[in-house]
N, CA, C and O atoms as CSV, one atom per row, in Angstrom:
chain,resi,resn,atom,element,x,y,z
A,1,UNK,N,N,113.087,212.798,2.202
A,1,UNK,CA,C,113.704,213.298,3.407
A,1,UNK,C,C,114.180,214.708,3.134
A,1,UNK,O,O,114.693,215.151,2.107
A,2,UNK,N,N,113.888,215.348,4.328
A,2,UNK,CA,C,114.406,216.741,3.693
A,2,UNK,C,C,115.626,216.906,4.695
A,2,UNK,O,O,115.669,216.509,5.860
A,3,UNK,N,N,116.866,217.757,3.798
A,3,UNK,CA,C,118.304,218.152,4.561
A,3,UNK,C,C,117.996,219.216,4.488
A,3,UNK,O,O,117.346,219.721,3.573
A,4,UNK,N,N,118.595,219.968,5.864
A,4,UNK,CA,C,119.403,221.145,5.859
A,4,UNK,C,C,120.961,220.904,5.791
A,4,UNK,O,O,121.554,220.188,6.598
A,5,UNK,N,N,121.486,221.487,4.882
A,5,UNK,CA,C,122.934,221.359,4.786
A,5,UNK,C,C,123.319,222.814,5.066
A,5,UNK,O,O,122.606,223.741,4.685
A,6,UNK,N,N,124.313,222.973,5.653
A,6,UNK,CA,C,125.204,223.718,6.265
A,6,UNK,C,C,126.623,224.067,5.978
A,6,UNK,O,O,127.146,222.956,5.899
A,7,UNK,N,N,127.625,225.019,5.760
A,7,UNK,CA,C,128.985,224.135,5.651
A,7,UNK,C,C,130.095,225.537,6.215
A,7,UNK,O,O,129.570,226.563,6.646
A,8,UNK,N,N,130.989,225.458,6.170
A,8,UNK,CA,C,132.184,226.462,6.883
A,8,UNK,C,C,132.385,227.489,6.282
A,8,UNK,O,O,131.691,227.210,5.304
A,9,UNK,N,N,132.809,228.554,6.040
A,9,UNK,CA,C,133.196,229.640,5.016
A,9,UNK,C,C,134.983,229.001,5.192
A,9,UNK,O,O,135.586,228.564,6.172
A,10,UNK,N,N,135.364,229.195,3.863
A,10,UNK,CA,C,136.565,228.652,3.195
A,10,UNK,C,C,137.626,230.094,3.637
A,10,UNK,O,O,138.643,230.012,4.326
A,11,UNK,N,N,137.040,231.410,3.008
A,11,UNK,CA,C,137.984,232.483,2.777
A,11,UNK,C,C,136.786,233.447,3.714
A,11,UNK,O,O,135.626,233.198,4.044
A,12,UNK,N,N,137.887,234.908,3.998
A,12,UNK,CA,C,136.867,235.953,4.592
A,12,UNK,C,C,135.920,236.542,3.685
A,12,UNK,O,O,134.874,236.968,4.175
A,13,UNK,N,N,136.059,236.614,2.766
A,13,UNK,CA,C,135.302,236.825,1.311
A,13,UNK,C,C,134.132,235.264,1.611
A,13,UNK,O,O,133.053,235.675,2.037
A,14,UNK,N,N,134.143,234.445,1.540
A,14,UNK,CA,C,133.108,233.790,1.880
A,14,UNK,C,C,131.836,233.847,2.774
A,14,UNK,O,O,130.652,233.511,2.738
A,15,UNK,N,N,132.722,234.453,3.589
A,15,UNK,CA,C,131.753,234.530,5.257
A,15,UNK,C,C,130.443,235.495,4.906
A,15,UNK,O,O,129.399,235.607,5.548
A,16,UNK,N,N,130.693,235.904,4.141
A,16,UNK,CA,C,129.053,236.814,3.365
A,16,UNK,C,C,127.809,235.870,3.659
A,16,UNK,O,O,127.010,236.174,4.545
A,17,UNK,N,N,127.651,234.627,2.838
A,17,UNK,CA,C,126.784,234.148,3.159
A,17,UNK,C,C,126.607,232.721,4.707
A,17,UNK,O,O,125.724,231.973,5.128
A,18,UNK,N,N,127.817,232.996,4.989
A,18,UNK,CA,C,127.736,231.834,6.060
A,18,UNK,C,C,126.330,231.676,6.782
A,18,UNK,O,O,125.382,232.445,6.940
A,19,UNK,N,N,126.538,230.606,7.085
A,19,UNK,CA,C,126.620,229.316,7.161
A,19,UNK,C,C,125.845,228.776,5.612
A,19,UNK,O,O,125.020,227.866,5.686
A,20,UNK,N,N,125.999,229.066,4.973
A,20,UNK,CA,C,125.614,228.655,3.504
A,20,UNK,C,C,125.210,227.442,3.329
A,20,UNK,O,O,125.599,226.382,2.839
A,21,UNK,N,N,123.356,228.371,4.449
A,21,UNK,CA,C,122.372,227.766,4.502
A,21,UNK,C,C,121.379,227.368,2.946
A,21,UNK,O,O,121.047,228.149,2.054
A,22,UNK,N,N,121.045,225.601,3.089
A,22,UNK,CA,C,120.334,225.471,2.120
A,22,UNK,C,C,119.562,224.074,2.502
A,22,UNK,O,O,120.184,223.100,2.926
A,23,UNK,N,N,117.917,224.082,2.278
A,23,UNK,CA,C,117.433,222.844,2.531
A,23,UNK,C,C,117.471,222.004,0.731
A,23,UNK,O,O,117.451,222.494,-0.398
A,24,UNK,N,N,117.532,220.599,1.231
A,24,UNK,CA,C,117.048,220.093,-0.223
A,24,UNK,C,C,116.370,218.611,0.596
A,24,UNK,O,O,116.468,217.959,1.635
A,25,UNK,N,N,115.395,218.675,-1.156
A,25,UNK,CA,C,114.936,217.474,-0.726
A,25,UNK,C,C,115.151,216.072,-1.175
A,25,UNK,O,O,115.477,215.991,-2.359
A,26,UNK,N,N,115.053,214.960,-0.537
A,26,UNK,CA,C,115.652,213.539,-1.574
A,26,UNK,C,C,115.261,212.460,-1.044
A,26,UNK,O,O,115.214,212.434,0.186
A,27,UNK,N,N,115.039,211.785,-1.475
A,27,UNK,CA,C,114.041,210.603,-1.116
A,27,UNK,C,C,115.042,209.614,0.037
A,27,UNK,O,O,116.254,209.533,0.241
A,28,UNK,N,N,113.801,208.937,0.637
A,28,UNK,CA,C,113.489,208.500,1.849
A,28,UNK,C,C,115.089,207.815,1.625
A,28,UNK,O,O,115.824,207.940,0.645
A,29,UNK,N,N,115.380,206.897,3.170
A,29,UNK,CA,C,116.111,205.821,2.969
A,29,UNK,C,C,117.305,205.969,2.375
A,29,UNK,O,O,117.756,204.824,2.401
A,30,UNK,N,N,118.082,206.638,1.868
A,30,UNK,CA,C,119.616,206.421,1.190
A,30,UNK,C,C,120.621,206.504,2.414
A,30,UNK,O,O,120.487,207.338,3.310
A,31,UNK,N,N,121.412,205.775,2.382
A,31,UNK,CA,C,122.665,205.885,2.950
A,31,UNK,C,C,123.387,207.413,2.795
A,31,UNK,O,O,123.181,208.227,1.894
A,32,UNK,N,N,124.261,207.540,3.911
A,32,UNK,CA,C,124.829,208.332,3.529
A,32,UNK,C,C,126.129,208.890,2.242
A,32,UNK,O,O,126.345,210.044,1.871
A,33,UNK,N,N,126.611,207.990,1.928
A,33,UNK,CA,C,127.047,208.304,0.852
A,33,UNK,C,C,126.336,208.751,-0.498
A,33,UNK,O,O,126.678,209.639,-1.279
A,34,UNK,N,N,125.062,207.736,-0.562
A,34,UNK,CA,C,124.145,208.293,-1.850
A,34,UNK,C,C,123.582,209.360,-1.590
A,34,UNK,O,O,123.272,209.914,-2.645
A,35,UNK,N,N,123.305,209.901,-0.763
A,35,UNK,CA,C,122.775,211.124,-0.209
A,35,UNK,C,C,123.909,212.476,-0.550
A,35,UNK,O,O,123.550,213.520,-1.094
A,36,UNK,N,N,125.177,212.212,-0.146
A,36,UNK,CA,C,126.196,213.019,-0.121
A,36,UNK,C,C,126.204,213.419,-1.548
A,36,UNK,O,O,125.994,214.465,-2.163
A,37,UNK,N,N,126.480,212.369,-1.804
A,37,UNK,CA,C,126.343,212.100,-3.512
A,37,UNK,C,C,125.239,212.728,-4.282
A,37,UNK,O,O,125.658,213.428,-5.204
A,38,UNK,N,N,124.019,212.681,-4.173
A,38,UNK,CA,C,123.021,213.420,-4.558
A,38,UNK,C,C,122.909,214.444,-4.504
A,38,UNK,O,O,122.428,215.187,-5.360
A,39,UNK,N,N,123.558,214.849,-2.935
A,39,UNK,CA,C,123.592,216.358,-2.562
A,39,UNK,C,C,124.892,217.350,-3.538
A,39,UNK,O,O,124.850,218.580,-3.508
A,40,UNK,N,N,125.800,216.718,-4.219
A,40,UNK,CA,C,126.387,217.005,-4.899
A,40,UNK,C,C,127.364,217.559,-4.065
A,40,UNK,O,O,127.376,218.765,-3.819
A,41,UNK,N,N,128.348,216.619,-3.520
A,41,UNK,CA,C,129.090,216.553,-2.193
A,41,UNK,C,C,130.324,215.435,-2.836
A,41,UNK,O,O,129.844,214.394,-3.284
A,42,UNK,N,N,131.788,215.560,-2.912
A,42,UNK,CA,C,132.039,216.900,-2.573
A,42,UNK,C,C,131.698,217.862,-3.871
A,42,UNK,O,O,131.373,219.019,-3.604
A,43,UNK,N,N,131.744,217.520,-5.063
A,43,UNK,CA,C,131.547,218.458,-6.187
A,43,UNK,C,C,129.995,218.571,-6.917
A,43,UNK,O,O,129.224,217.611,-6.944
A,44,UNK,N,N,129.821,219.307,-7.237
A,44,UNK,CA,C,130.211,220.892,-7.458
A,44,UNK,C,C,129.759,221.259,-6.537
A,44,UNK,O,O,130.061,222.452,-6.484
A,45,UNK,N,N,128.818,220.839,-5.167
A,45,UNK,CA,C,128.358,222.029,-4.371
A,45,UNK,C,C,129.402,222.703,-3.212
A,45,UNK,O,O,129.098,223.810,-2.768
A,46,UNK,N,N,130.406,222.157,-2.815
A,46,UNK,CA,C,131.613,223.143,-2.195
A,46,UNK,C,C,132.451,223.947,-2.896
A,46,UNK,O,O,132.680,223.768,-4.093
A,47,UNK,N,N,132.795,224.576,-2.427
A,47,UNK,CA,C,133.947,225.807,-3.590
A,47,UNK,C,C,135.424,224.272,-3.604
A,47,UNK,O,O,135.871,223.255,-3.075
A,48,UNK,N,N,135.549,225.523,-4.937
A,48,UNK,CA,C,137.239,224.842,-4.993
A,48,UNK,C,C,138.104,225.225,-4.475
A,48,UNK,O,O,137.934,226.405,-4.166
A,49,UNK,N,N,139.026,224.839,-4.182
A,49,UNK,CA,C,140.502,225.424,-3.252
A,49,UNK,C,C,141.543,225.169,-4.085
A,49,UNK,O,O,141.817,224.039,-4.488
A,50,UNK,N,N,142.172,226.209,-4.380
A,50,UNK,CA,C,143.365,226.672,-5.105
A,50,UNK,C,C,144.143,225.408,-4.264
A,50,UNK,O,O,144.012,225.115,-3.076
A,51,UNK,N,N,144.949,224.802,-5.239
A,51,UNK,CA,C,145.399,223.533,-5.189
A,51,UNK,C,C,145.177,222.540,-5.406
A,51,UNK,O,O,146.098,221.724,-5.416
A,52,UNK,N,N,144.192,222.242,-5.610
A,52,UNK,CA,C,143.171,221.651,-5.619
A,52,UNK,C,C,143.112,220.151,-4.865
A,52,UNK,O,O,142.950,219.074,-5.439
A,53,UNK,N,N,143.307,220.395,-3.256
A,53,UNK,CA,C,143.484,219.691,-1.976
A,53,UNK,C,C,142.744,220.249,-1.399
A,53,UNK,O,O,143.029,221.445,-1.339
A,54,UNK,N,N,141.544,219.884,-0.718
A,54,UNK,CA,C,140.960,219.994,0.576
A,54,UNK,C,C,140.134,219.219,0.971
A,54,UNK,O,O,139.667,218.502,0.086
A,55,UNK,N,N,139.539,218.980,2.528
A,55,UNK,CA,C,139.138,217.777,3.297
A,55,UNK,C,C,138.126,218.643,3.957
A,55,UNK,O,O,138.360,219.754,4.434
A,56,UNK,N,N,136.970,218.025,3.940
A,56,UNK,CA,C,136.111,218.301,4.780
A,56,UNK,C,C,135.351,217.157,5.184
A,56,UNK,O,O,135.267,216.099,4.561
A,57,UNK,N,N,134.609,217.546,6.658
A,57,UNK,CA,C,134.063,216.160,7.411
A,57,UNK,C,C,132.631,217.052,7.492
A,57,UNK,O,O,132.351,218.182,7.892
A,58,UNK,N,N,131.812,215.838,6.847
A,58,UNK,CA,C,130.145,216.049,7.169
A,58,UNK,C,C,129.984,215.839,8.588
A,58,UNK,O,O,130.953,215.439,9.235
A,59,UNK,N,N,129.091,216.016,9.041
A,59,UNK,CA,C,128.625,216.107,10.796
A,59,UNK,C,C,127.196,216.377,10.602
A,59,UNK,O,O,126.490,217.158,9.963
A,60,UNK,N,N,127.032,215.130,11.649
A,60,UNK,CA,C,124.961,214.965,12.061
A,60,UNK,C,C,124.628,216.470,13.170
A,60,UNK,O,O,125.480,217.100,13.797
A,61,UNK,N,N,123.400,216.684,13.131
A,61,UNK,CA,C,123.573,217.421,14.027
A,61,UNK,C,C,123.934,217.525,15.296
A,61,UNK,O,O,124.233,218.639,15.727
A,62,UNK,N,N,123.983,216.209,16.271
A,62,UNK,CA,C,125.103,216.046,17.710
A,62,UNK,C,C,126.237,215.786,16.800
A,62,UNK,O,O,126.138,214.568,16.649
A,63,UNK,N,N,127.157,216.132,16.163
A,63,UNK,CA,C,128.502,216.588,16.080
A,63,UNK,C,C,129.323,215.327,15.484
A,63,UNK,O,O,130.513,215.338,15.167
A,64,UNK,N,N,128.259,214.034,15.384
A,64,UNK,CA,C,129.130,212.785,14.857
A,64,UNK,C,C,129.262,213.134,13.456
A,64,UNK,O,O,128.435,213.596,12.670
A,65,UNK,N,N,130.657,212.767,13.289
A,65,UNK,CA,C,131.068,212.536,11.867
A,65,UNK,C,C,130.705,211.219,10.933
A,65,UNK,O,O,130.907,210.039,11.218
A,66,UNK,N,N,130.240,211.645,10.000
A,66,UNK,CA,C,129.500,210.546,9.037
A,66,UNK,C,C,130.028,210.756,7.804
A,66,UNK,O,O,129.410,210.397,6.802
A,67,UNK,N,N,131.197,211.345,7.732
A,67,UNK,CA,C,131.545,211.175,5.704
A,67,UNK,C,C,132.545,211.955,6.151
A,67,UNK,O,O,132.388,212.771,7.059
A,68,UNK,N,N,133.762,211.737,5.478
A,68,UNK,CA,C,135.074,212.609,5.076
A,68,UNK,C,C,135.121,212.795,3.598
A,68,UNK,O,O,134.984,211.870,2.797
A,69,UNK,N,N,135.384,214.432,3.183
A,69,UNK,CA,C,135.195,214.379,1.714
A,69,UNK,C,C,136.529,214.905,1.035
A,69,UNK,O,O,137.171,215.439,1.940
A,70,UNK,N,N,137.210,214.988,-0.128
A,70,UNK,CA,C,138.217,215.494,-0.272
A,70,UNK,C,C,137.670,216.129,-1.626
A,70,UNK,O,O,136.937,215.474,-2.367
A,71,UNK,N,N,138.079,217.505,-1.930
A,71,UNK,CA,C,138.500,217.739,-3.464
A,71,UNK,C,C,138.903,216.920,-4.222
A,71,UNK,O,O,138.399,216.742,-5.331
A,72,UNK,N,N,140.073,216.144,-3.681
A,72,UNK,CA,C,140.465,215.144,-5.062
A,72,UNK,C,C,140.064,213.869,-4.984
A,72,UNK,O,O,140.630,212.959,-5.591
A,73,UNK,N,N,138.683,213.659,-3.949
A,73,UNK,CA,C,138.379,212.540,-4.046
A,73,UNK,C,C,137.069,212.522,-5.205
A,73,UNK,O,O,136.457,213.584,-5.329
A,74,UNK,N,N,136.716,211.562,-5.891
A,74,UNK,CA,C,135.616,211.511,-6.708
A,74,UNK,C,C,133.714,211.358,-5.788
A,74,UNK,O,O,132.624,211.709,-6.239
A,75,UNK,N,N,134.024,210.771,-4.571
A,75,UNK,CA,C,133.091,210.061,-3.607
A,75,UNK,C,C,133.318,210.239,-2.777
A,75,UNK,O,O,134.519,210.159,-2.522
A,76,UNK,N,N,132.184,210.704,-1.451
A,76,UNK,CA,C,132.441,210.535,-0.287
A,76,UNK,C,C,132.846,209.291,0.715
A,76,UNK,O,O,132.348,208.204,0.423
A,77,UNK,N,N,133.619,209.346,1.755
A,77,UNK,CA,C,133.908,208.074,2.478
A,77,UNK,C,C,133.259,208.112,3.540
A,77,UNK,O,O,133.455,208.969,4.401
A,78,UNK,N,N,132.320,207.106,3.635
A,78,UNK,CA,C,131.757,206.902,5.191
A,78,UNK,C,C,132.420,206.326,6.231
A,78,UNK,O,O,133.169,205.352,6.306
A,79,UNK,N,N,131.919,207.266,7.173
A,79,UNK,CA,C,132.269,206.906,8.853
A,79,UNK,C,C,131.462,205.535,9.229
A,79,UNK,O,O,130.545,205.293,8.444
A,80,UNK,N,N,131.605,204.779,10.083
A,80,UNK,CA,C,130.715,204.021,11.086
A,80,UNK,C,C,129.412,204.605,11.477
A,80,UNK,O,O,128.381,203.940,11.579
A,81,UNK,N,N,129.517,206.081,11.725
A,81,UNK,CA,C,127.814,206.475,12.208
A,81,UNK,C,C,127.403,206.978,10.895
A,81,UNK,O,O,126.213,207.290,10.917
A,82,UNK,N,N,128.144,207.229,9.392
A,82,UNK,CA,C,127.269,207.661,8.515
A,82,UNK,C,C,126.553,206.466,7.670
A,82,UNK,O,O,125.842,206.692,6.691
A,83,UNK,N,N,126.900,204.839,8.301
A,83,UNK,CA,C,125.918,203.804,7.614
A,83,UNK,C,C,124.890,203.815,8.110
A,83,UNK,O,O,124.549,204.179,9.235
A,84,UNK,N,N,124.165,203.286,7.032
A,84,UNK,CA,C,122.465,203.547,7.533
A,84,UNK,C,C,121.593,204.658,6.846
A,84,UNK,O,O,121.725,205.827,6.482
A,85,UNK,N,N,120.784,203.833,6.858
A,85,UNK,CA,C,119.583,205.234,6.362
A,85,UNK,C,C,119.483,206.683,6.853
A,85,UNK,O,O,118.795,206.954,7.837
A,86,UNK,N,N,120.106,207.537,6.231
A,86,UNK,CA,C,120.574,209.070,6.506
A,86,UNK,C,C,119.332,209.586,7.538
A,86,UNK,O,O,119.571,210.100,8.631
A,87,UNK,N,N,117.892,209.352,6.982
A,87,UNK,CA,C,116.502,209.845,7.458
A,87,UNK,C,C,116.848,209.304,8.670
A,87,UNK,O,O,116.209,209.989,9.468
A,88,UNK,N,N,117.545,208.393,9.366
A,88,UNK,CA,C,117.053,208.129,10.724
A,88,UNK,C,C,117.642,209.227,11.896
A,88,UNK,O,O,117.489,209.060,13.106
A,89,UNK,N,N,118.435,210.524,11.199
A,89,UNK,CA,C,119.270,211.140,11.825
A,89,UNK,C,C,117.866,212.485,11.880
A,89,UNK,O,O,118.224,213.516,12.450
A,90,UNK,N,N,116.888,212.484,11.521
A,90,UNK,CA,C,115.583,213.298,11.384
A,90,UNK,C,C,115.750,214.171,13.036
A,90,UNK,O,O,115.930,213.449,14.017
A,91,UNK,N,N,115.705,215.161,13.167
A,91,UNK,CA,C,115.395,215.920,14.325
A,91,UNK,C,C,113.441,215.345,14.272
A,91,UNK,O,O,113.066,214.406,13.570
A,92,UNK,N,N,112.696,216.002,14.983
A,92,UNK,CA,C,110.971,216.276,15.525
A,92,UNK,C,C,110.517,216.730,14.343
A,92,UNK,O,O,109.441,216.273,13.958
A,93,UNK,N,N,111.070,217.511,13.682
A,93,UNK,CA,C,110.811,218.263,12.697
A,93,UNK,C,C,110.638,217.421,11.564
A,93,UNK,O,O,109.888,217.846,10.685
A,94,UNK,N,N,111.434,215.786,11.331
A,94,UNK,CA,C,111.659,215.507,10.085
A,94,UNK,C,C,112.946,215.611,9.588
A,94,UNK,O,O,113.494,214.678,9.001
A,95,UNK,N,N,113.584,216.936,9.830
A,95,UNK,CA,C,114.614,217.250,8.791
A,95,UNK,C,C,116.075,216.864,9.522
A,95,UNK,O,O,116.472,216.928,10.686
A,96,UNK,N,N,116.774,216.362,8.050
A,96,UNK,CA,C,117.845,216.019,8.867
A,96,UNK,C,C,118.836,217.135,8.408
A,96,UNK,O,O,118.910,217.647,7.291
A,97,UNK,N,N,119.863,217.497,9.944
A,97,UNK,CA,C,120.452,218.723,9.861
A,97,UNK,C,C,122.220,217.887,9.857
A,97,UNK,O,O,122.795,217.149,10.657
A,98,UNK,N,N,122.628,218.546,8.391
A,98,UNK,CA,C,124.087,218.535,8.005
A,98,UNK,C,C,124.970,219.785,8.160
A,98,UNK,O,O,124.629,220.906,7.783
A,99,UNK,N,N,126.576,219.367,8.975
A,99,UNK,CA,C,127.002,220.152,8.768
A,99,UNK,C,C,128.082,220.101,7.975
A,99,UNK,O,O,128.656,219.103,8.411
A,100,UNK,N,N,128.897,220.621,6.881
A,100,UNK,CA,C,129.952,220.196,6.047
A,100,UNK,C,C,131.142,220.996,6.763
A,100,UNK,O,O,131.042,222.222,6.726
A,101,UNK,N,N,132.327,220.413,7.452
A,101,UNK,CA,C,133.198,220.951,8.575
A,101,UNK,C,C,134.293,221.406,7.505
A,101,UNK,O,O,134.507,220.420,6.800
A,102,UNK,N,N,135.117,222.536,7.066
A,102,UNK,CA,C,136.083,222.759,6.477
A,102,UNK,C,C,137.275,221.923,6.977
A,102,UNK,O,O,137.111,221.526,8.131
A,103,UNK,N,N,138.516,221.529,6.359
A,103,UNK,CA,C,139.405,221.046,7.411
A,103,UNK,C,C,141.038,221.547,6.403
A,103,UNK,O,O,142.156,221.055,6.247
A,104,UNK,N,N,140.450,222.528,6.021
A,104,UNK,CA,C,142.092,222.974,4.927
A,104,UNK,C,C,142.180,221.388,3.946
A,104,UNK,O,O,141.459,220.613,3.316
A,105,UNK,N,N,143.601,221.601,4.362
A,105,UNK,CA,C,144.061,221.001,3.357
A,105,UNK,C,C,144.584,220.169,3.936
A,105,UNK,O,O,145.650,219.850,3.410
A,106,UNK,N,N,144.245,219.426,5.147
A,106,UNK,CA,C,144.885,218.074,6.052
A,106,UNK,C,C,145.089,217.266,4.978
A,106,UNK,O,O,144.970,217.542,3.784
A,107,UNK,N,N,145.516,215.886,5.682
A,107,UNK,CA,C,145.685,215.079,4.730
A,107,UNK,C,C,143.935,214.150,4.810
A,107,UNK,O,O,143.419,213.960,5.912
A,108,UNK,N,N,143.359,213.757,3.731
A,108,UNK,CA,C,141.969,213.401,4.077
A,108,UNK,C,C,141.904,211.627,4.540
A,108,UNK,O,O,141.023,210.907,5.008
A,109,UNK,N,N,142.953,211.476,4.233
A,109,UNK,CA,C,143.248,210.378,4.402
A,109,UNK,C,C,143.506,209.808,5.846
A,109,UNK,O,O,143.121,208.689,6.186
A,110,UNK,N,N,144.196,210.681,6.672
A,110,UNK,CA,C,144.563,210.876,8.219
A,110,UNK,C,C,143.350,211.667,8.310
A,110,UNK,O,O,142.441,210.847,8.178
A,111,UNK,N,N,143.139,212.153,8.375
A,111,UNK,CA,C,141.272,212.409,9.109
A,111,UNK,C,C,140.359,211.205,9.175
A,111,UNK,O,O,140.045,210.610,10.206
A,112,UNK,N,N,140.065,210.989,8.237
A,112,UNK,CA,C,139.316,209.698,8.173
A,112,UNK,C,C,140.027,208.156,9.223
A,112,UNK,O,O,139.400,207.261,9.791
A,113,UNK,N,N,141.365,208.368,9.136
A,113,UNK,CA,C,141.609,207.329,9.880
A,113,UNK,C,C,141.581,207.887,11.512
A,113,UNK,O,O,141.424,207.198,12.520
A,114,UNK,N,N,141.723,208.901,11.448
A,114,UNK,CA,C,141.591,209.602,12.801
A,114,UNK,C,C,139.963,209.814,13.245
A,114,UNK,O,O,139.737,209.647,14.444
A,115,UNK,N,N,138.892,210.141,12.438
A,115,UNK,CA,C,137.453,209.730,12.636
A,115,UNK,C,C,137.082,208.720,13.082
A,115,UNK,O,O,136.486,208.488,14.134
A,116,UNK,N,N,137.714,207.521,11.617
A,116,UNK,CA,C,137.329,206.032,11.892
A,116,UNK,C,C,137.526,205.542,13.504
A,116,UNK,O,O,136.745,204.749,14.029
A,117,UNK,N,N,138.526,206.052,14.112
A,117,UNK,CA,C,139.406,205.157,15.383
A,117,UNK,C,C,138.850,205.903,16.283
A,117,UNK,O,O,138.849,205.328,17.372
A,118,UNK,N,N,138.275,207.150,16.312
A,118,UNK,CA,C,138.071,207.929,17.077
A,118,UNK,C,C,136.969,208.379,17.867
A,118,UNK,O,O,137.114,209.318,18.650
């Protein structure tokens, strides 16, 4: 399956390369967490944040949230729409389009319960 992943600029010094565009590829069928996970989500592929606290929410391309991630979490947490085989979220094209949403330094814990219910 091939991703486009996407994700927020953190600092104005970031915004250089925004939307810090990148396709990868990874086999068929994984859930979204193994996928996240593969994609090297949340670490190492997001920057670090001084503090080392921050929350970000993956998003399909219509805007559903499918994973809340934290810096100090080890693993991503899935949403309700991120179970399931990631590939079925494929645009015409095939590719499935991720976006990684910045969210500071909320609490990731109240996001996710605010996703989950929401």
């Amino acid at each position: 399956m091939r991703i486009l992943l996407t994700r927020d600029s953190v600092a104005a010094g970031d915004d250089a390369d925004a939307p810090h565009a990148e396709t990868v590829v990874l086999p068929d069928g994984l859930d979204a967490p193994a996928a996240l996970t593969a994609l090297g989500l949340p670490l190492p592929r997001l920057p670090l944040i001084g503090g080392g606290r921050a929350t970000w929410v993956v998003r399909a391309a219509d805007g559903s949230p499918l994973a809340v991630l934290a810096q100090q979490w080890p693993l991503p947490r899935p949403l309700p729409a991120g179970r399931g085989p990631l590939d079925r979220l494929a645009g015409a094209d095939g590719t499935v389009r991720l976006h990684v949403e910045y969210r500071r330094q909320l609490d990731p814990e109240a996001e996710y319960e605010r996703l989950r219910h929401g």
